[in-house]
C-alpha positions as CSV (number, residue, x, y, z in Angstrom):
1,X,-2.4,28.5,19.1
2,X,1.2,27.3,17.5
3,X,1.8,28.9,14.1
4,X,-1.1,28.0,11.5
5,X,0.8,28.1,8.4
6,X,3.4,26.0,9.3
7,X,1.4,23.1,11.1
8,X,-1.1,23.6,8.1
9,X,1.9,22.1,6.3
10,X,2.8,19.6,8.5
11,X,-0.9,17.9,9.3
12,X,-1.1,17.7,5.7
13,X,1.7,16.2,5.0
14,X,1.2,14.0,7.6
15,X,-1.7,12.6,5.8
16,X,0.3,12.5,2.2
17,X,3.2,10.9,3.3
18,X,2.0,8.4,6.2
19,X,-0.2,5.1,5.8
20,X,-3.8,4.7,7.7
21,X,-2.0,3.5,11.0
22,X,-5.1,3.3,13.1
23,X,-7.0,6.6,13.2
24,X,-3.4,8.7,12.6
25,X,-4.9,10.1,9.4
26,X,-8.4,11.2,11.1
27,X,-6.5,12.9,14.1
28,X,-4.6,14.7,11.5
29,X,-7.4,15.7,9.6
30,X,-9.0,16.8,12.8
31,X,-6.0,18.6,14.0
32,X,-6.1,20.5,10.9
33,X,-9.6,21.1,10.5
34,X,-9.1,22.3,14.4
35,X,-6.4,25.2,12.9
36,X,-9.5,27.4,11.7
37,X,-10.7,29.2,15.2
38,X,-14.6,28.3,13.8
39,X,-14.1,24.6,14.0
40,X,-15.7,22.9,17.0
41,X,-14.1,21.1,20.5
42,X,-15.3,17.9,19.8
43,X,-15.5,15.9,23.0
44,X,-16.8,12.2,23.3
45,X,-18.3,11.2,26.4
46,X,-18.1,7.2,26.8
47,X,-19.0,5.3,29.7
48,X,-17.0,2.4,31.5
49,X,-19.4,-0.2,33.6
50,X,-22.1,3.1,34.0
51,X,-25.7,2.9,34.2
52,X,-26.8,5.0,30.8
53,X,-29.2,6.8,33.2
54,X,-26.2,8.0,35.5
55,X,-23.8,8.6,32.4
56,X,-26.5,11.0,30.8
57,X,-26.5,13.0,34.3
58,X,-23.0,14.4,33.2
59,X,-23.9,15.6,29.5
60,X,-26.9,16.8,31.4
61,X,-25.0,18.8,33.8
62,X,-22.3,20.2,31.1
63,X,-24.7,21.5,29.1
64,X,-26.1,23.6,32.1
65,X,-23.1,25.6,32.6
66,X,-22.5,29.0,32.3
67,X,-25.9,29.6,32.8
68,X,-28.0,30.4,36.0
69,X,-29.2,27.4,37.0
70,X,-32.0,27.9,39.6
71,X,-34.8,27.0,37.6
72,X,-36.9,30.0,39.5
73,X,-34.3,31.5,36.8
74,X,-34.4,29.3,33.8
75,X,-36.4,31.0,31.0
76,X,-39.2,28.9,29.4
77,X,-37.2,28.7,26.3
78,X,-34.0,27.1,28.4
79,X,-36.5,24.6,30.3
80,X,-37.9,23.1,27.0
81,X,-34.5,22.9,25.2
82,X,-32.7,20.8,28.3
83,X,-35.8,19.1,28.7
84,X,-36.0,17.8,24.8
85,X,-32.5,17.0,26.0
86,X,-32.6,14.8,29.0
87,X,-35.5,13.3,27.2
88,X,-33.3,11.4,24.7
89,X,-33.6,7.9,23.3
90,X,-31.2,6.0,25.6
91,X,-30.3,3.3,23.3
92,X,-28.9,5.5,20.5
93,X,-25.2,7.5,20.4
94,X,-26.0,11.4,20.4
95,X,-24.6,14.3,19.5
96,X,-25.1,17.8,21.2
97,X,-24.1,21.1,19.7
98,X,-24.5,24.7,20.1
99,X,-27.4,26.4,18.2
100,X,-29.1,29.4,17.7
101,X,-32.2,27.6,17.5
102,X,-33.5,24.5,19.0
103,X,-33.1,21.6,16.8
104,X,-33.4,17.4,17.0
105,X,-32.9,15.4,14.2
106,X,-32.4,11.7,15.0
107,X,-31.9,8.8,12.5
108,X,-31.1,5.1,12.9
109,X,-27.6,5.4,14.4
110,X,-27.6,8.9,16.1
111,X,-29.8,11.4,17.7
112,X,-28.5,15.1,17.3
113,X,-29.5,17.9,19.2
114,X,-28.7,21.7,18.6
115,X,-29.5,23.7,21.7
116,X,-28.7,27.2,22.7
117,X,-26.7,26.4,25.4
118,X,-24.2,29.1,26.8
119,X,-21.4,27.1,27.6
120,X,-21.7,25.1,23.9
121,X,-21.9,28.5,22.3
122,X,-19.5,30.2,24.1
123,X,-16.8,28.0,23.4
124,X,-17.7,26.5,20.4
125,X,-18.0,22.7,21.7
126,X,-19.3,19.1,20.3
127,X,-20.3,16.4,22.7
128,X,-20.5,12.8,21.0
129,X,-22.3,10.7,23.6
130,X,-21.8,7.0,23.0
131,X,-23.7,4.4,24.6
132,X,-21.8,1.4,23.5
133,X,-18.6,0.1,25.1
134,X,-14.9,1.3,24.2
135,X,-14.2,-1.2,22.5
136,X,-16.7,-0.7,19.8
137,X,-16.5,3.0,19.5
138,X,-13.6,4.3,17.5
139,X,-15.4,4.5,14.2
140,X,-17.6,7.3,15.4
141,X,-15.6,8.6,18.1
142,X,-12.1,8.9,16.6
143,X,-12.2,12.2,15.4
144,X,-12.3,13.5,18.6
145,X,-10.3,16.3,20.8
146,X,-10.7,14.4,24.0
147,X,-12.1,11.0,25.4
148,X,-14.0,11.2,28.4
149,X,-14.6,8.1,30.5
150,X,-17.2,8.3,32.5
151,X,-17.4,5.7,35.6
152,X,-18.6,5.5,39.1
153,X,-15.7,2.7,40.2
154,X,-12.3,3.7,40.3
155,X,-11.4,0.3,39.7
156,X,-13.2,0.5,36.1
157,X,-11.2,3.7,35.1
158,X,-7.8,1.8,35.7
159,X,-8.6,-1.4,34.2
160,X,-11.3,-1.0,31.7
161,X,-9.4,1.7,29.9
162,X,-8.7,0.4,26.2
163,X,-5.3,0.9,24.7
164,X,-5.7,4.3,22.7
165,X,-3.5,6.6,21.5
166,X,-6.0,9.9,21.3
167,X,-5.9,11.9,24.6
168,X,-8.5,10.7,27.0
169,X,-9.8,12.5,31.1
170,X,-10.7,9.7,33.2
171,X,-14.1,11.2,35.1
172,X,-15.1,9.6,38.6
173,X,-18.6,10.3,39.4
174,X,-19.3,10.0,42.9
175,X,-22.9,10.7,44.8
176,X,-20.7,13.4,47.1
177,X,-17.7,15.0,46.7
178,X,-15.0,13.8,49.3
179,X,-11.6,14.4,49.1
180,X,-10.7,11.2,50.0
181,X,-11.8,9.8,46.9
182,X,-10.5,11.7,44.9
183,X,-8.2,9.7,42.1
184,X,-4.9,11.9,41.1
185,X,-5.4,10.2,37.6
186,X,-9.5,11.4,37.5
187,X,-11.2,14.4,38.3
188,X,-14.1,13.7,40.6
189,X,-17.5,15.6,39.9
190,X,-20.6,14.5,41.6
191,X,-23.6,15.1,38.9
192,X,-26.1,13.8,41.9
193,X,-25.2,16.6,44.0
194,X,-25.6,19.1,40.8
195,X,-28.6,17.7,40.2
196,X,-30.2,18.5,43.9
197,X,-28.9,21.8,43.9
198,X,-30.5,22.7,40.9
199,X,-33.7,23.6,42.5
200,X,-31.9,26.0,45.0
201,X,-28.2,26.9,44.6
202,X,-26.4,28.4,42.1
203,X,-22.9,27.5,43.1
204,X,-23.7,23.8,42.0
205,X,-21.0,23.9,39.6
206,X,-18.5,24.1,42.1
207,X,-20.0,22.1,45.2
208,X,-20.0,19.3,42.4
209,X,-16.3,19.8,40.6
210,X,-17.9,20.5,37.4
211,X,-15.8,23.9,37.1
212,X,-12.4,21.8,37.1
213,X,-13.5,19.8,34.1
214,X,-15.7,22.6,32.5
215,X,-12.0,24.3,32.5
216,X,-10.2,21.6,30.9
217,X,-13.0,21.0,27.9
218,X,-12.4,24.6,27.3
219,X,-9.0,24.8,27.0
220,X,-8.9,24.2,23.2
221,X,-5.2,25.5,23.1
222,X,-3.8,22.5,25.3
223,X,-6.4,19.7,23.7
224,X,-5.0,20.7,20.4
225,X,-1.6,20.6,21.4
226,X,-2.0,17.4,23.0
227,X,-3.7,15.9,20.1
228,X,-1.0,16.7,17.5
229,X,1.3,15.5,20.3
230,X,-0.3,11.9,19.8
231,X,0.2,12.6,15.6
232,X,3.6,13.1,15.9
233,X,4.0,10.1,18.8
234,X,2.3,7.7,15.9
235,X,4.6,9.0,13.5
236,X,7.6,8.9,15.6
237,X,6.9,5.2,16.1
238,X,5.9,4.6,12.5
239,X,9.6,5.7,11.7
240,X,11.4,4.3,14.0
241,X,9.7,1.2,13.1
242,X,10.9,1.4,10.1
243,X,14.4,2.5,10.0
244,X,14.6,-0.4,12.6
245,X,13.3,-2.7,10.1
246,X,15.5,-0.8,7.3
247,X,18.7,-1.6,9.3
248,X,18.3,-5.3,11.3
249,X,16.0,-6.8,8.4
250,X,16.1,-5.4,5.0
251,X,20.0,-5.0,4.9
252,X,20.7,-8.1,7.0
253,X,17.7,-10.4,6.9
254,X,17.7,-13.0,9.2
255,X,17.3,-16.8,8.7
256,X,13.6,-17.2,7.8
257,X,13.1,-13.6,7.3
258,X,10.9,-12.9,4.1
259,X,13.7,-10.9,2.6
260,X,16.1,-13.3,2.7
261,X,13.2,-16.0,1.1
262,X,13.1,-13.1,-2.0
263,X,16.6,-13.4,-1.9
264,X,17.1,-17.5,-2.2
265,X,14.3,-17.3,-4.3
266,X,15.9,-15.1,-6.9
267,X,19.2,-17.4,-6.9
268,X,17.1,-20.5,-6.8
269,X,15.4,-18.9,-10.0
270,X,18.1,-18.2,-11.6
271,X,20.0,-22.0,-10.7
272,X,17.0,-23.4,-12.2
273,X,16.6,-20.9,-15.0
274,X,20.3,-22.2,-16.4
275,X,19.5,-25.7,-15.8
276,X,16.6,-25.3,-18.2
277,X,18.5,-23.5,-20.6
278,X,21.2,-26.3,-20.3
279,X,19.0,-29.4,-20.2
280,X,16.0,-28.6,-22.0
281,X,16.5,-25.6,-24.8
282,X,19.6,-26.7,-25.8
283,X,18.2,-30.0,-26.9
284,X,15.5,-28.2,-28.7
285,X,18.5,-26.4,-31.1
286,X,19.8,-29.9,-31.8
287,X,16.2,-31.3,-33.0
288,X,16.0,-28.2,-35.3
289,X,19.2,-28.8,-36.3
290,X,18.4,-32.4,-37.2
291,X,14.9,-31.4,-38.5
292,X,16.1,-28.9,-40.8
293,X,19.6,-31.0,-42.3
294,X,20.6,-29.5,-45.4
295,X,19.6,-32.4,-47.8
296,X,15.8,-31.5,-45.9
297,X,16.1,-27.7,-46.4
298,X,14.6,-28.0,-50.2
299,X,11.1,-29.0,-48.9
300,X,11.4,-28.4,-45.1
301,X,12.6,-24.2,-45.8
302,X,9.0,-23.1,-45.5
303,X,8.3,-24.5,-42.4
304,X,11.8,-23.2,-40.7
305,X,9.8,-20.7,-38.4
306,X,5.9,-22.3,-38.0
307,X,6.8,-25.6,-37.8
308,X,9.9,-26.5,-37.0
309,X,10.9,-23.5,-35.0
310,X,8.0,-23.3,-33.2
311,X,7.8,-26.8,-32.6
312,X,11.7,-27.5,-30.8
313,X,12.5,-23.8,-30.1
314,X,10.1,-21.1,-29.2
315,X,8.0,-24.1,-27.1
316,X,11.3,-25.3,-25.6
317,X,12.5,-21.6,-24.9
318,X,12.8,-21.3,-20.7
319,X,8.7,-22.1,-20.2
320,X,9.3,-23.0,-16.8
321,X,11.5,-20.5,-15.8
322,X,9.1,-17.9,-17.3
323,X,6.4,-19.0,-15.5
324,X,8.6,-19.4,-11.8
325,X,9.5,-15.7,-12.7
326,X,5.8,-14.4,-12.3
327,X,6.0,-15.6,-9.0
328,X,9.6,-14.4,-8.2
329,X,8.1,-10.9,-9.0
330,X,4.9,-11.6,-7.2
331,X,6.7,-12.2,-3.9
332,X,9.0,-9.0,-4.5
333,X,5.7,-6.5,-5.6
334,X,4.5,-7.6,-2.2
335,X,7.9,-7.9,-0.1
336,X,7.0,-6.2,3.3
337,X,9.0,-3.0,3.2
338,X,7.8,-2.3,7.1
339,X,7.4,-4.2,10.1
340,X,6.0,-2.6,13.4
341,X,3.7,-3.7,16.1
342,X,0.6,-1.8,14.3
343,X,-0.7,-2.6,10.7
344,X,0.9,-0.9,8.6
345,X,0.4,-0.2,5.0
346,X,3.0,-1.6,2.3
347,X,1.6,0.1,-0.9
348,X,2.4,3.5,0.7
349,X,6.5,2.8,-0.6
350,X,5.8,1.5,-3.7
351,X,5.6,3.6,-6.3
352,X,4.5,3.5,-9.8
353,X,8.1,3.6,-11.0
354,X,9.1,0.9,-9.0
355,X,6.1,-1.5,-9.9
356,X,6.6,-1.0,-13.7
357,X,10.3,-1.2,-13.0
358,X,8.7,-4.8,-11.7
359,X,6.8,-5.3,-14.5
360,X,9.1,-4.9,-17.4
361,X,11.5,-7.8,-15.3
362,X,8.4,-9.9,-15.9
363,X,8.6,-9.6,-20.0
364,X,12.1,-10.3,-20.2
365,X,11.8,-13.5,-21.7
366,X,8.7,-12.9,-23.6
367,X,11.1,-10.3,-25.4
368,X,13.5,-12.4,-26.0
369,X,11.2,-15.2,-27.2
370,X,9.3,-12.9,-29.5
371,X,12.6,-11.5,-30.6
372,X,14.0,-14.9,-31.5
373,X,10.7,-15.7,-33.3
374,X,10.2,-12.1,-35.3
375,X,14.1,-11.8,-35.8
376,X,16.3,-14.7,-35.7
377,X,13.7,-17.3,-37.3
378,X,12.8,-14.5,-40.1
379,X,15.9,-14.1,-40.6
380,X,17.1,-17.8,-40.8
381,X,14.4,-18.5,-42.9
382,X,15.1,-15.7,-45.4
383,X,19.1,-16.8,-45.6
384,X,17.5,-20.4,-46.1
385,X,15.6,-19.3,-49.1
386,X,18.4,-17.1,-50.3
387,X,20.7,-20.2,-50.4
388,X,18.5,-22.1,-52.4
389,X,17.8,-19.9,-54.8
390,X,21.3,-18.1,-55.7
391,X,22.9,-21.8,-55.5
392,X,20.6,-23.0,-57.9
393,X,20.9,-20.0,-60.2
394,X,24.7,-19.1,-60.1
395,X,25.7,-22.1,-59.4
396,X,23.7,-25.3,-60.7
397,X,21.9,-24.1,-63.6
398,X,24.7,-21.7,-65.4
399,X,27.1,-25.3,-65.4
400,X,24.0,-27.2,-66.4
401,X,23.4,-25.3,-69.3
402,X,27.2,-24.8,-70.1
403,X,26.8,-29.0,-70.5
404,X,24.2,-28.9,-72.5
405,X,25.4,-26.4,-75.1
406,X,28.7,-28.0,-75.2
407,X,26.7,-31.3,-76.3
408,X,24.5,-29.7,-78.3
409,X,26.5,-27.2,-80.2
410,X,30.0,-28.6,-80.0
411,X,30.4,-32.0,-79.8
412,X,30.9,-33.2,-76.5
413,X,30.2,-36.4,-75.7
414,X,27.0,-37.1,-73.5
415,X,29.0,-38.9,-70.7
416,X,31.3,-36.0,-70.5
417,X,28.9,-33.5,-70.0
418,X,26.6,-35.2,-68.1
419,X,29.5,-35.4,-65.4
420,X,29.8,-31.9,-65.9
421,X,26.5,-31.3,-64.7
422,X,26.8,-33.5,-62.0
423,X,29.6,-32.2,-60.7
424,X,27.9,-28.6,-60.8
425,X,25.0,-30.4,-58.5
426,X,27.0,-31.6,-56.1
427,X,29.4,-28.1,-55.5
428,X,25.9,-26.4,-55.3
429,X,25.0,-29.1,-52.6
430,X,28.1,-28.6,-51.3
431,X,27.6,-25.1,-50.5
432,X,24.4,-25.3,-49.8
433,X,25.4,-27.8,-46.8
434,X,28.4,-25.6,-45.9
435,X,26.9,-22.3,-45.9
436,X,23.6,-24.1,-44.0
437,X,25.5,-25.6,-41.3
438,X,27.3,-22.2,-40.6
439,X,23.4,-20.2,-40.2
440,X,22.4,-23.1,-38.0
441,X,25.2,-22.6,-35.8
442,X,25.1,-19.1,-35.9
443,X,21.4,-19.6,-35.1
444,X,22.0,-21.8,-32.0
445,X,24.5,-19.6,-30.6
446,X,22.2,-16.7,-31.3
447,X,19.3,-18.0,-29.2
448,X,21.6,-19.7,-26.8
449,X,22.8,-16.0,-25.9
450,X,19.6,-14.4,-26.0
451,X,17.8,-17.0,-23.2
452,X,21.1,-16.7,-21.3
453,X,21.2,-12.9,-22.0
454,X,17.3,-12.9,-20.5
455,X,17.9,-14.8,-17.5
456,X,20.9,-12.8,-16.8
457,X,19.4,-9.3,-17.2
458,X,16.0,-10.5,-15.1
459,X,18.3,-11.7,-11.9
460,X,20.3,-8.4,-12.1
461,X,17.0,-6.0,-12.7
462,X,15.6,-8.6,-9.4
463,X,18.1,-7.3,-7.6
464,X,18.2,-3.3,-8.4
465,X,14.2,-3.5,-8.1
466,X,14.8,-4.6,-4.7
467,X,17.4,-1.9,-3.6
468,X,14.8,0.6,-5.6
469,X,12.6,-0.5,-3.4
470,X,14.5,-0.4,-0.1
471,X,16.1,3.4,-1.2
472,X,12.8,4.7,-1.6
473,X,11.9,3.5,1.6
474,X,14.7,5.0,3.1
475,X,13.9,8.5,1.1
476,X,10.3,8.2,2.1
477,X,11.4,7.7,5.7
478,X,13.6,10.9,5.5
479,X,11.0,12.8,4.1
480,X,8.7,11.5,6.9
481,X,11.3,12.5,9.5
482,X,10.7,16.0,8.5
483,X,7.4,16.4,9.0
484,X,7.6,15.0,12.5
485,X,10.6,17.6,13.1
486,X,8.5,20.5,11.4
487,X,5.1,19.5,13.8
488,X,7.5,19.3,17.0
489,X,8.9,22.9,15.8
490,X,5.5,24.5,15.5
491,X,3.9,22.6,18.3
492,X,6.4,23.5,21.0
């Protein structure tokens, strides 16, 4: 057995820092559960165009094993547990383990036997019996050591095979053991021959070729090398998968390539995010502009930020360009950060910093909108209010009443000081309409800035939430690059 510490590490790592690519995660968990010398060899036995009667023969004759197999010599004890044994429900999976005691407990998907079987006790091994085809197996049968296909036809072990990555011993099971049938890729055993010697001979296990495959099953050193070999061949691909994708794709996309649609779809937002600005908020300044004239501020300077703001600026204040960005952002949260020939996860590169990185691009012109509502309205409507009030009471009303005392108390004509007061009416309009139309402006240019400022900032953040996104794939890669080098260290 490698160094446990070390692969400890790795296998779990392996699960941490890889996505669910097929049953990668269970044969890692399995590999690691397999570091702790109690664990069980689990071995599935699955047969390929085999009658289920003929495919029991071989659990049958595995479990038998180690043990003197006359049945002049079988004790009572051995007779009824390989009896309970053969005598199981064909149509259901099963799963035989070593036990002290004999034991059956069988439910609606699985029958499972513990019997005191030498061989299952002595080295420590689980058979999972399945009586379905290979296709339809792998959610019970993943976490295996080692696939056994079970078959009578060579031509069904070379063609029926499914496409699987966990280690698999093709088994040919032949009525009589002759050497020219043997297949180099299967070990030929011949459970009918077993089965007649029973009675009579105890070298049955080597007249029918069970010793060769009793001595691979028990080789648990090589099965568990071999099956973290498959972990870090998964792995292996998963990277290279992605670096490829890293490299040809994600740094130069190519024509039709979803990165390059996030890309044009970020300048197209932005085009059409300045052509709003242009065509439809600046119009919107001009109405409140025109709706708020200075000979109008005297009754309209209450409804500067309800009415008339609200009405030509905040609704006029990039709507469509918000709402395009939601989906700008929803194509780049979901951008494919890996391509490979196996499903592979996304979500296992994006991390929470990124996302709200994501997120905050998203309320980059609600900001700005509630900033020109809370701030630059308030504000306007304040310095509107202001004006009115300190033209009217340093301005207006000290000349009016410097016209009325000088009619009053000294003399002056009527006419005369009624121009007076006139005249101090029209410099306090006067200002009022100067100072006015320099706050509008000021206003204008304000929001005009902050939309533009909004649009700008959101295309640039875009951008650095994509290379966020693409440098902590490549970190995540790197770090995955060392766990496969730290399981080929402490596997070889």
């Amino acid at each position: 057995m490698p160094p446990v510490a070390a692969l400890r590490t790795a296998l779990s790592a392996v699960q941490k820092r890889f996505p669910s690519l097929g049953s990668l995660r269970a044969r890692a968990a399995l590999a690691l559960a397999s570091t702790d010398p109690l664990y069980p060899t689990k071995l599935a036995i699955i047969p390929l165009d085999m009658d289920r009667t003929a495919t029991k023969r071989v659990l049958d004759s595995l479990l038998l094993l180690d043990m003197p197999l006359s049945y002049s010599k079988l004790a009572a004890n051995e007779l009824e547990w390989h009896g309970m044994v053969k005598a199981r429900t064909l149509g259901k999976d099963s799963r035989v383990q070593g036990s002290q005691q004999l034991s059956e407990t069988v439910t609606n998907f699985i029958q499972m036997f513990g019997v005191p079987s030498s061989f299952l006790l002595k080295h420590n091994i689980t058979f999972l019996e399945s009586v379905r085809t290979p296709e339809s197996h792998e959610d019970i049968y993943e976490s295996c050591h080692l696939h056994l296909y079970i078959s009578d036809s060579i031509p069904s072990l070379t063609e029926r095979l499914p496409e699987t990555i966990i280690p698999i011993q093709r088994i040919l099971d032949l009525p009589t053991i002759d050497s020219q049938n043997i297949s180099s890729s299967a070990i030929v055993i011949s459970t009918k021959t077993a089965e007649s010697l029973l009675l009579s001979d105890d070298e049955w296990a080597q007249k029918s070729n069970l010793t060769t495959l009793s001595k691979i099953l028990t080789d648990r050193d090589t099965l568990f090398r071999n099956l973290v070999k498959t972990v870090i061949k998964t792995c292996e691909d998963y990277v290279r998968a992605s670096r490829s994708y890293v490299d040809t794709s994600l740094r130069t996309p190519a024509e039709g390539d979803d990165v390059r649609d996030i890309v044009a779809a970020r300048k197209n937002w932005a085009q059409a995010a300045h052509t709003e600005l242009r065509d439809v908020l600046v119009p919107g300044l001009e109405s409140f502009a025109k709706e708020s004239t200075w000979w109008k501020l005297y009754w309209v300077v209450d409804d500067l930020q309800e009415g008339i703001g609200e009405r030509t600026v905040l609704r006029n204040f990039l709507p469509t360009a918000e709402r395009a960005l939601v989906f700008v952002l929803g194509r780049l949260s979901t951008a494919p950060t890996v391509r490979s020939t196996v499903s592979l996860s996304t979500s296992v590169f994006q991390t929470s910093a990124i996302q709200e990185k994501i997120d905050k691009i998203g309320t980059s012109i609600a900001e700005a909108k509630r900033e020109v509502k809370d701030v630059l309205l308030t504000t306007l409507h304040a310095d509107a209010q202001r004006l009115i009030v300190s033209t009217f009471l340093l301005t207006q009303l000290p000349v009016a009443l410097l016209a009325t005392a000088g009619w009053y108390w000294f003399g002056y004509t009527g006419y005369s000081m009624s121009a007076l007061a006139l005249l101090a009416l029209v410099l306090g309009f006067k200002r009022v309409q100067s100072k006015w139309d320099a706050l509008v402006s000021a206003f204008q240019r304000e929001v005009h800035d902050a939309a533009r400022a909004a649009i700008d900032t959101a295309e640039v953040e875009i951008y650095e939430a994509w290379e966020a996104k693409v440098a902590d794939m490549e970190s995540r890669i790197a770090g995955q690059q060392e766990v496969v080098d730290a399981l080929k260290r402490n596997i070889e």
